[in-house]
Every structure is written in C-alpha cells, then in structure tokens.
C-alpha positions in Angstrom: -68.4 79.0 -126.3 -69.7 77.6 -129.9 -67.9 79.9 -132.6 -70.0 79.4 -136.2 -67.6 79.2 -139.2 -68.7 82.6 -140.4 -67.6 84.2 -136.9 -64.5 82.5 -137.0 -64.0 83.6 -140.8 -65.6 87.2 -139.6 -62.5 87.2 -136.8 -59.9 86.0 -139.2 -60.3 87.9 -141.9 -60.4 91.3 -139.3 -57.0 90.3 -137.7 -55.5 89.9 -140.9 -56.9 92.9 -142.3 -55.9 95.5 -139.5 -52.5 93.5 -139.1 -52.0 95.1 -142.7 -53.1 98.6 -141.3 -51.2 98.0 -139.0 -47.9 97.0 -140.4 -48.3 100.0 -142.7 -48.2 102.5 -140.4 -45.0 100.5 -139.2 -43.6 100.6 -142.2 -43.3 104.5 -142.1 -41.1 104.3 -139.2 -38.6 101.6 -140.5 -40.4 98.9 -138.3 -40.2 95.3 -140.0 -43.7 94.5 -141.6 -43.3 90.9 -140.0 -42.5 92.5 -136.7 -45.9 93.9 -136.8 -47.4 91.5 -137.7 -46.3 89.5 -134.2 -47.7 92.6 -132.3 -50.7 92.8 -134.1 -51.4 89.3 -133.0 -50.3 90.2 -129.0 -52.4 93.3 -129.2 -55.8 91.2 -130.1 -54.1 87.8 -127.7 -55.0 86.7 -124.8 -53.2 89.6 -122.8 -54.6 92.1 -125.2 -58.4 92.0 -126.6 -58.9 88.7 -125.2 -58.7 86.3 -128.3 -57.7 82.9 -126.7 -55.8 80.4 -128.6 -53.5 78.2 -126.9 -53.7 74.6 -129.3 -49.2 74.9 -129.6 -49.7 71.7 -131.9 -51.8 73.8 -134.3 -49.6 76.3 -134.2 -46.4 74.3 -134.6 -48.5 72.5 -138.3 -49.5 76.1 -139.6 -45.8 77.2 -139.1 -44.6 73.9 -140.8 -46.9 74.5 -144.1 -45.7 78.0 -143.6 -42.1 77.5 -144.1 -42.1 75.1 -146.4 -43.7 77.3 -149.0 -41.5 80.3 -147.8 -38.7 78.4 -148.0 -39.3 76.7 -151.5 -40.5 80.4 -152.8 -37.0 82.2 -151.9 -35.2 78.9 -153.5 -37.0 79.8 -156.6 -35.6 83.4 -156.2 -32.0 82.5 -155.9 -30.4 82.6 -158.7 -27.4 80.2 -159.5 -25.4 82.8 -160.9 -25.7 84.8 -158.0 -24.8 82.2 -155.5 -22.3 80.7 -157.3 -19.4 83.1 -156.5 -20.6 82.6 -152.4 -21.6 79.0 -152.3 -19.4 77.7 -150.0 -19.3 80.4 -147.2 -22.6 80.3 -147.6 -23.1 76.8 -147.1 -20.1 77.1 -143.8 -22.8 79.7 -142.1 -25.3 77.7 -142.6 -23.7 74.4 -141.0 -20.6 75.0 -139.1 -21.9 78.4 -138.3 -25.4 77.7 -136.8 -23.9 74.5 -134.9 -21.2 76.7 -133.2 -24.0 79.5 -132.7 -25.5 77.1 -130.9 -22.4 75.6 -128.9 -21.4 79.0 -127.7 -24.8 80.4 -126.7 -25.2 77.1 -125.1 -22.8 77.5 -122.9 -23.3 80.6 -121.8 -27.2 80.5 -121.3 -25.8 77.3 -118.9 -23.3 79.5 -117.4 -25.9 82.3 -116.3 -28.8 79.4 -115.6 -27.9 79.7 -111.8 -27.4 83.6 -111.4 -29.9 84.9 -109.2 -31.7 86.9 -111.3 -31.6 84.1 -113.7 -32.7 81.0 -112.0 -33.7 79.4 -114.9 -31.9 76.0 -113.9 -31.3 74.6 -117.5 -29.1 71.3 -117.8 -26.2 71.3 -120.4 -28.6 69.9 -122.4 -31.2 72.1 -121.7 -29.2 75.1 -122.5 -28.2 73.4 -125.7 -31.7 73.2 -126.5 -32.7 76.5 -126.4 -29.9 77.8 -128.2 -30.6 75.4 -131.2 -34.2 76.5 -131.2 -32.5 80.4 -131.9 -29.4 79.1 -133.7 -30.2 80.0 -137.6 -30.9 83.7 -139.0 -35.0 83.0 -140.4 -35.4 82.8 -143.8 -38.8 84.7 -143.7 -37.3 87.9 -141.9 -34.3 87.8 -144.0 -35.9 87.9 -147.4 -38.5 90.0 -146.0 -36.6 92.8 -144.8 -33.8 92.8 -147.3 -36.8 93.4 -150.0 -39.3 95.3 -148.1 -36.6 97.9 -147.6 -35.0 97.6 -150.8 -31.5 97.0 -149.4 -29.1 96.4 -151.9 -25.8 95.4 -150.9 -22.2 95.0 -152.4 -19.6 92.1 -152.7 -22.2 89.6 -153.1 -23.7 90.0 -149.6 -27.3 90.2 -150.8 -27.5 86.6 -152.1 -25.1 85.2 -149.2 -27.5 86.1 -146.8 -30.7 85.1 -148.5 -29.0 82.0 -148.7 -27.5 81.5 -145.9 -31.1 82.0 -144.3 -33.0 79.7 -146.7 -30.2 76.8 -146.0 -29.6 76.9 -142.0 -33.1 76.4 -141.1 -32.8 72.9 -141.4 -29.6 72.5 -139.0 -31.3 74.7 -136.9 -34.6 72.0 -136.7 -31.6 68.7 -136.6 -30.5 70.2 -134.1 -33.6 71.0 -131.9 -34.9 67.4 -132.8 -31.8 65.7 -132.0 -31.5 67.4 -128.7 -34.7 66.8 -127.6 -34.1 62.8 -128.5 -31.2 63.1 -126.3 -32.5 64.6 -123.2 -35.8 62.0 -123.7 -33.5 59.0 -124.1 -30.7 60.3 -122.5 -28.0 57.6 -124.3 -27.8 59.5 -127.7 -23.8 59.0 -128.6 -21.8 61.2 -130.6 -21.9 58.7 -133.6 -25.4 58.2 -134.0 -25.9 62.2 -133.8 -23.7 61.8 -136.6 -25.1 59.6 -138.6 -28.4 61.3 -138.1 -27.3 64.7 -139.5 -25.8 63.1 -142.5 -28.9 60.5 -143.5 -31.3 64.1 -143.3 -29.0 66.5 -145.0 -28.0 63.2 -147.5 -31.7 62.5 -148.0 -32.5 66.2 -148.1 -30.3 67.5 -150.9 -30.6 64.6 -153.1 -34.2 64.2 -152.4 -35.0 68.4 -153.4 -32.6 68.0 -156.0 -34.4 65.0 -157.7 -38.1 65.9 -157.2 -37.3 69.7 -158.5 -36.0 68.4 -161.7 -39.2 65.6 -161.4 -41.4 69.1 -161.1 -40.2 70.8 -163.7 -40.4 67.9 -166.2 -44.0 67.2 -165.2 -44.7 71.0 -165.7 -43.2 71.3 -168.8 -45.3 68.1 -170.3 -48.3 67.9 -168.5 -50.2 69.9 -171.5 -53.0 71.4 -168.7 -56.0 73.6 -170.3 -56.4 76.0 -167.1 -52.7 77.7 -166.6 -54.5 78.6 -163.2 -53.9 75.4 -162.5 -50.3 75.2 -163.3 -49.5 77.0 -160.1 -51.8 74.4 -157.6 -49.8 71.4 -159.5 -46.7 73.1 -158.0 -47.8 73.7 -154.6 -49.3 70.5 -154.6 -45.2 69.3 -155.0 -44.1 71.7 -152.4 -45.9 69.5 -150.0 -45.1 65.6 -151.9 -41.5 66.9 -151.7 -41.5 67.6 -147.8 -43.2 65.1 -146.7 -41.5 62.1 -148.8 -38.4 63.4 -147.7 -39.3 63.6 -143.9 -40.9 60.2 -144.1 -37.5 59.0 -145.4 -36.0 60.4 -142.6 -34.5 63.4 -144.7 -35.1 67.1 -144.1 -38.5 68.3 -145.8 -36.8 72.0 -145.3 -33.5 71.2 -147.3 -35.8 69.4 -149.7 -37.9 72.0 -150.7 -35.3 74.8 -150.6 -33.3 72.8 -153.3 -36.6 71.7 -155.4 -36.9 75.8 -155.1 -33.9 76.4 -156.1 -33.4 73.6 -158.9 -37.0 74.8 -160.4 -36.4 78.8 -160.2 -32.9 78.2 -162.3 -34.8 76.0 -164.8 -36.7 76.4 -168.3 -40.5 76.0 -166.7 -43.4 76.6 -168.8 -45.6 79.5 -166.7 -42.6 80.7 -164.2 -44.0 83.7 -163.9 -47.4 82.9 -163.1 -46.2 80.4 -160.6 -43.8 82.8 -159.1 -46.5 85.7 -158.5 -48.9 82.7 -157.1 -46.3 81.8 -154.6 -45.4 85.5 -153.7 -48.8 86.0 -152.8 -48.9 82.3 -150.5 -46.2 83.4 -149.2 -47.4 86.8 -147.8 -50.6 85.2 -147.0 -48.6 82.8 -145.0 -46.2 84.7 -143.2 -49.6 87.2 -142.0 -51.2 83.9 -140.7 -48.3 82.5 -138.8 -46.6 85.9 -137.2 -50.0 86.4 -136.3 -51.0 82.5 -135.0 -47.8 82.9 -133.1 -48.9 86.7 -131.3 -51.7 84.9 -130.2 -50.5 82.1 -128.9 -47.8 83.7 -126.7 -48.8 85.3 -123.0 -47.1 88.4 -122.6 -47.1 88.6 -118.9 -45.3 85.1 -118.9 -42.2 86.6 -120.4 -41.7 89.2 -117.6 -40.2 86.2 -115.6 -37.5 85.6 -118.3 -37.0 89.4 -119.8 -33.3 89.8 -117.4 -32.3 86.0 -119.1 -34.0 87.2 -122.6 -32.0 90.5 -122.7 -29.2 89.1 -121.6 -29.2 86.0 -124.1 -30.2 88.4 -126.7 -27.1 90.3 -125.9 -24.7 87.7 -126.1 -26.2 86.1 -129.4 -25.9 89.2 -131.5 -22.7 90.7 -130.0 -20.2 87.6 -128.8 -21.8 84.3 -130.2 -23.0 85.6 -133.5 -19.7 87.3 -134.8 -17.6 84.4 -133.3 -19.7 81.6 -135.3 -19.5 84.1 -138.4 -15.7 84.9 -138.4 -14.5 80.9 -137.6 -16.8 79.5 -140.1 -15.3 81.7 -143.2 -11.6 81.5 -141.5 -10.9 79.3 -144.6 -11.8 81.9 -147.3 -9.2 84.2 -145.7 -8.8 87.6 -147.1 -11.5 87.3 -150.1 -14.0 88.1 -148.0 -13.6 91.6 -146.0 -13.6 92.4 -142.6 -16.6 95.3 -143.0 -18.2 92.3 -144.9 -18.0 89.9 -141.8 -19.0 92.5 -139.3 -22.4 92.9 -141.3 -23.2 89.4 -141.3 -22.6 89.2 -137.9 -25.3 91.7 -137.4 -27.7 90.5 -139.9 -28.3 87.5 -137.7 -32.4 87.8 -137.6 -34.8 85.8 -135.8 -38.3 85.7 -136.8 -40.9 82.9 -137.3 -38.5 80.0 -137.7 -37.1 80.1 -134.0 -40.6 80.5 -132.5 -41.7 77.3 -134.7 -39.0 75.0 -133.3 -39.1 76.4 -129.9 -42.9 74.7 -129.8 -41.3 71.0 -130.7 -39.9 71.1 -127.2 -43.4 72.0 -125.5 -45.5 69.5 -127.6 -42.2 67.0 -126.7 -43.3 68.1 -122.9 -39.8 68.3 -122.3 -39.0 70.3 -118.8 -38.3 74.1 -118.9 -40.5 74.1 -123.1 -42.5 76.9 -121.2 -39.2 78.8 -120.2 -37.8 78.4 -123.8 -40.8 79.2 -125.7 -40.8 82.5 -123.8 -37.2 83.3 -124.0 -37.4 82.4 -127.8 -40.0 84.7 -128.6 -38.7 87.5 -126.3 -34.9 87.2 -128.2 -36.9 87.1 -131.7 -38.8 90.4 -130.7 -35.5 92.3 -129.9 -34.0 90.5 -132.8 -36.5 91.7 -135.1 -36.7 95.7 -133.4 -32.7 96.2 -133.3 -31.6 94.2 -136.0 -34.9 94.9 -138.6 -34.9 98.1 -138.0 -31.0 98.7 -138.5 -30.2 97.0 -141.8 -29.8 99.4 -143.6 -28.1 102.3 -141.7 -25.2 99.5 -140.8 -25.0 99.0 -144.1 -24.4 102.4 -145.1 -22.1 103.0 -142.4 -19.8 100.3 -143.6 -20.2 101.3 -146.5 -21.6 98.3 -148.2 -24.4 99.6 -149.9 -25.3 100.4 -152.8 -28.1 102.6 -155.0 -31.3 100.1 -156.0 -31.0 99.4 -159.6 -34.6 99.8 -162.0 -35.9 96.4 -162.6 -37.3 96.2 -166.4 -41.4 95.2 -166.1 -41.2 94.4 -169.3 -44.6 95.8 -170.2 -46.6 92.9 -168.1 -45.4 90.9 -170.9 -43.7 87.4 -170.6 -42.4 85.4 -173.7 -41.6 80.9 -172.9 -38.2 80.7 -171.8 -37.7 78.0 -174.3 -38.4 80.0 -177.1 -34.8 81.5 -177.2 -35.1 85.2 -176.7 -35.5 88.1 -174.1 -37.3 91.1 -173.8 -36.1 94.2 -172.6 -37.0 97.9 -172.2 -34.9 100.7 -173.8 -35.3 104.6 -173.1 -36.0 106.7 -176.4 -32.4 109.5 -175.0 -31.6 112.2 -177.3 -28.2 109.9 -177.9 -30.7 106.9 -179.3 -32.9 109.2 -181.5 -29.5 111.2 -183.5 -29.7 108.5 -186.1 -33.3 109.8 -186.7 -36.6 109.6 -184.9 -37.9 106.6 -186.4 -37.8 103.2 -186.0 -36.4 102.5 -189.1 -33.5 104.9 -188.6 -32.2 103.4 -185.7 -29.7 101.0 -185.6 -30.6 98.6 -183.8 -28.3 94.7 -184.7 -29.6 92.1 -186.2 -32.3 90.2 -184.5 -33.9 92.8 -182.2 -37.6 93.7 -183.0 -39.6 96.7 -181.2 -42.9 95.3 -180.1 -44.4 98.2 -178.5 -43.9 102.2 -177.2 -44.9 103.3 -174.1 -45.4 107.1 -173.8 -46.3 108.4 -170.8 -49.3 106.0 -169.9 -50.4 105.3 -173.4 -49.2 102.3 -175.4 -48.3 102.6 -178.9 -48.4 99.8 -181.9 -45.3 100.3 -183.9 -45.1 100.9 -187.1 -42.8 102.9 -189.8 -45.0 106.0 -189.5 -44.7 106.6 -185.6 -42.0 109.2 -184.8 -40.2 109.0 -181.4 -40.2 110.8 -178.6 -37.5 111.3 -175.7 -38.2 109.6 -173.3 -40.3 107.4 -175.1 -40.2 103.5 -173.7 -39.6 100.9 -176.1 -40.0 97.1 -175.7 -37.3 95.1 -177.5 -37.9 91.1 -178.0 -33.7 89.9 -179.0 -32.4 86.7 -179.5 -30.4 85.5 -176.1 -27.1 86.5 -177.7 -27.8 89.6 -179.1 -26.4 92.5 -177.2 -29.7 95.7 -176.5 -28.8 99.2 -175.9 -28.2 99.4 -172.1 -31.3 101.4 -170.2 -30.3 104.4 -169.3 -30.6 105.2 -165.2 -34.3 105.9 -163.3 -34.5 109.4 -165.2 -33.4 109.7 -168.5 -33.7 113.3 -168.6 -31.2 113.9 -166.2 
C-alpha cells in the first residue's frame, strides 16, 4: 500500500496528538508520561489498531538523534555546583556500578536460561548481553519523572541521580557493542576490551569537553541577525559533536553530555532561548521515539518471555541493583546514608535507552536479538510502572524528601550573563513596607534597582509616585555580589 506524505503526516501527527491525551489522563493517576507514551504506541501497533512498522534500523537512528539531544539537554541542566559535592559517586554508579549491574544480572539470567519455564538457552555471553543492553538507569525517564512529578529530594540525591543517568548510558552502549564484537568474533581478550573502554571514554570526555567550550566560543562571537537561529547553530553542534567523536572511535553519548554540561555552566549569549528550544526537542523527541518504539514491538511475542521478564525484572531491581549500588559507593563510607543507598537502589529506571541498545543486537543478527528485544522491553515496562510510579512515596517514606521550592520567573525577562548582574523577585510583606510604602523609603543596598511591579496580573512602571501594596511583586536587577531581600515562601500572606 502507497501512503502519500500528507497521510503519513495526517497519521503522525494523530499518534502524537492523542499520545498527549493520552499521557494526561495518565498523569492524574501518578503514571509516567513516558510510560504512556510506549502504550499509546502498542495500542495503535501492530497488535493493537494495526499500524505496521517493523524497519528496527529506523528505529535504532531515530532513538540515536533522540538521545543525543536528550542527553546533551540535561547536561545543560546540571549544574556544577550541584554536582560538585557528588561527582565521584556519581561517576562510580555510572562505571563500576552499571558494569557490575551487568555482571550480576548476567549471571543470573544464565543461571535460569535452562529452567523449564525459562528455556531461553542464552550463552555466558548471551546473558551478558542482555543484561548490558538493561544495565544503566535512562537518562530520559530519570529526568522526566524526577521533574514531571516535582520530586525534590535531600542530601544531594536529586543531582546524583540525574547524573548518574545522563553519564552511564554510554557504559551501558560499550558494553552492548563490545559484547556483541565478542560473540561475532569470538577471540575478544580481556586487554583489548580494555583498551577499547578507555580510547571511547578518553575520546569521549575530552572530545565533549573541547567542542562545548568550541560551541560556546562560536556562539558568543558569531554576531548572527536572527537569534532564532542561535538555537539551530547549537543543535547543529549537538550532532558535529557525536558524530566526530564516534568516528574517532570515542563515545558520541559521553561527548555530548559533557559539551551539555560544559555549555549549560558557561557565559552563552541567548541561554535561555537555546534552553527553551531544546526543552521543547526534547519533548518532541522523547513523544516520537517512546512512540516509534510501541510500534515497533509485538505484544503477543512477549508472552513467550513474561516468566524470564518478571523474573529478570525481579532480580534487577531487588538483588542486582542494590548490590551494584552499595559496592560501588563502599569507598565513600559513612558520608553517604544508608536510607540514601536504599533509594538509589530503587530509582534504577529503564526507559528508551535500554530498548535503543537492545535493537544493536537484532540489526547485529546476533542469535536470541528477538528474545532480548522482548525481554528488554518487557523489564523496561515494569521498570517504568513500579518504579515511575513509586518515586515519590519511597521517598517520603525514607524520609528523603523535601517541600518544592518557588522558582523566580523573573517576569519573562532575561538580562546577558556577561553583563554582571542578576535579577530577582521580591514580595512587597508587611515587614518590607515598615520603612514606608514607597520605593524610595525602602532600603534597599547599594546597587539594586526595581525595574518593575507586578500586582495581581497588571504590571506596573516604577516610579517615586507609586505606593506599594502587600503582596505586591517586585523585580530587582543587582549586581552579582550584592545580597536581595530573600522571597518570602509560596504565600506571603501566610
């Protein structure tokens, strides 16, 4: 059947659009967004309304563009301060962590290969192989869920886990490659697996790091008369970055996470712009591949794996998961608590990433890809029920969270970064206003300027005539090291 490019359009645009619908009415009940998403795209599949697609090579390319502009968008929302405190653990969860993930589930998916009810019959390496595919928490669930639900998290865990999840992906995909190498060639020794991991995550940091600073000088000097186009000349990086540093046999994933990272912490003319650009890729993105992927998977194919999925699924997040977690921060000892550990052993989600490598062994047409592509995407949609869902009320149980603090808007408003000084929003309180209720009156240290009242949804010029209000909003341009009043919380008035 000849589809026109205005049915296919017509069709695209109707998935995506009652995929929204849909994930808002999922929303409501605590269910991931991204979870929906996957369903949506099973519901209208092959074993649903009949939609066929089955190209896993198509799939596999829109999941690679995918991630790498997820991946470089949540590097350009980590923040080096934040990270700072957690770097290392982070970084020991995201190597040591997902390669002993991956040696313990191994293991066991070998040990239950020959069970009766779980005739699978996966080699060592086999076994090895799927668990790679599964071995890092995905970036795209993580950041996701953490701020769909607004889950906001003590003792640092917040940015541990976003970047642990934006950093394991690649050993995750080394892994998976490797593997597959080894069970094509079958003479893959210890030292050139080595070397291997070393030349990508060598040519991967270093690459990131140097083309993020490259970015952000050519952004800063380029002198362009559209701004729009400010934000194409950084996507059009996103994809020079990844794919110089996979032709130098580096990881594109690393790369771009770093570049993320590296241009998100520096001065760059039209951040905000950019950033809201990339936000909106990003969602774009992660609606197109949950849903490629729902399509692409046969749902009655799984029921020949669900006792092995369940019981993989089982292991993972209760045995493998915690084990990998609590020997790769044994060195940190005491500074990091046990309630602490226990959550990110659960907050070990699978999501896009997983189902993305799982399709390198069936392009590969290595033996048993149709087996692991089904087991991968069954453990991701238990991942993403249990685990999505239950984020939050683990955390309050342990007691690790923590009330979501107001984030200033700043009016819409953005001011260079370069220029020297911040703007901030300030509540007129009955406290502020006992100097007097005008500007003038109140004293406010030297180089701080009100640029503008908001009072109720009208915005107010000031001048020396306007009298204040309580609750009265006012924007405040300072000087980086002048010191603002603090905002008071949500409601001033209470």
């Amino acid at each position: 059947m000849n589809i026109t490019l205005e049915i296919g359009l017509l069709v695209g645009s109707f998935l995506i659009f009652c995929s929204i619908l849909i994930s808002k009415t999922g929303y409501r009940f605590g269910i991931p967004t991204l979870l929906m998403f996957l369903l949506a795209g099973m519901l209208f599949g092959s074993d649903g309304l009949g939609i066929q697609f089955h190209n896993i090579s198509e799939a596999q390319n829109i999941g690679t563009i995918a991630l790498c502009i997820i991946l470089f968008s949540g590097g350009m929302e980590t923040k080096w301060k934040d990270i700072r405190p957690i770097l290392m653990p982070g970084v020991m969860l995201s190597t040591v962590g997902v390669l002993l993930t991956t040696l313990i589930t191994g293991i066991f998916i070998y040990w239950i290969s020959g069970w009766q009810h779980t005739e699978i019959g996966f080699s060592l390496l086999g076994s090895l192989l799927l668990a790679a595919t599964m071995s890092s928490t995905d970036s795209a669930s993580v950041f996701n869920t953490l701020r769909t639900q607004r889950i906001n998290l003590k003792n640092n865990l917040r940015p541990m886990l976003e970047l642990e999840s934006g950093s394991n992906d690649p050993m995750a995909y080394m892994l998976t490659i490797i593997l597959i190498q080894c069970i094509q060639t079958g003479h893959l020794s210890g030292m050139e697996i080595a070397g291997s991991l070393l030349l990508q995550f060598a040519v991967g940091g270093i690459g990131g790091y140097f083309f993020g600073k490259l970015t952000v000088w050519v952004v800063n000097r380029i002198n362009l008369k559209n701004g729009e186009l400010y934000s194409i000349l950084v996507l059009s990086f996103i994809f020079i970055i990844y794919c110089i540093a996979y032709l130098l046999k580096g990881n594109g994933y690393l790369a771009v996470y770093i570049a993320g990272m590296v241009i998100g912490n520096s001065n760059l003319f039209k951040k905000k712009e950019i950033g809201t650009f990339l936000n909106g890729m990003t969602w774009l993105l992660q609606v197109i591949m949950f849903l490629i992927l729902g399509l692409l998977v046969n749902p009655h194919e799984m029921l020949g794996v669900t006792i092995t999925a369940i019981l993989v699924s089982l292991f993972m997040n209760l045995i493998a998961r915690p084990v990998s977690v609590w020997l790769s921060l044994l060195p940190f000892g005491n500074k990091i608590s046990h309630k602490s550990k226990a959550f990110i052993s659960w907050v070990g989600l699978r999501g896009a990433a997983p189902i993305i490598f799982a399709t390198y062994p069936a392009v590969e047409q290595v033996n048993g890809a149709d087996q692991i592509f089904n087991i991968v995407f069954f453990v991701t949609l238990l991942s993403l029920l249990v685990q999505g869902m239950s984020l939050s009320w683990v955390a309050k149980k342990l007691g690790l969270s923590t009330p979501v603090p107001d984030t200033e808007e700043n009016f819409g408003i953005e001011i260079p970064e370069t220029v020297g000084s911040q703007l901030h929003e300030v509540y007129c309180t009955h406290q502020l206003l006992s100097h007097g209720k005008h500007i003038r009156d109140i004293p406010f240290p030297k180089g701080v300027l009100v640029m503008m009242i908001k009072r109720g949804e009208d915005y107010i010029v000031p001048n020396g005539n306007v009298e204040l209000k309580e609750g009265d909003i006012l924007l405040l341009i300072a000087e980086n090291a002048v010191e603002t009043p603090a905002p008071p919380p949500a409601n001033p008035q209470a």
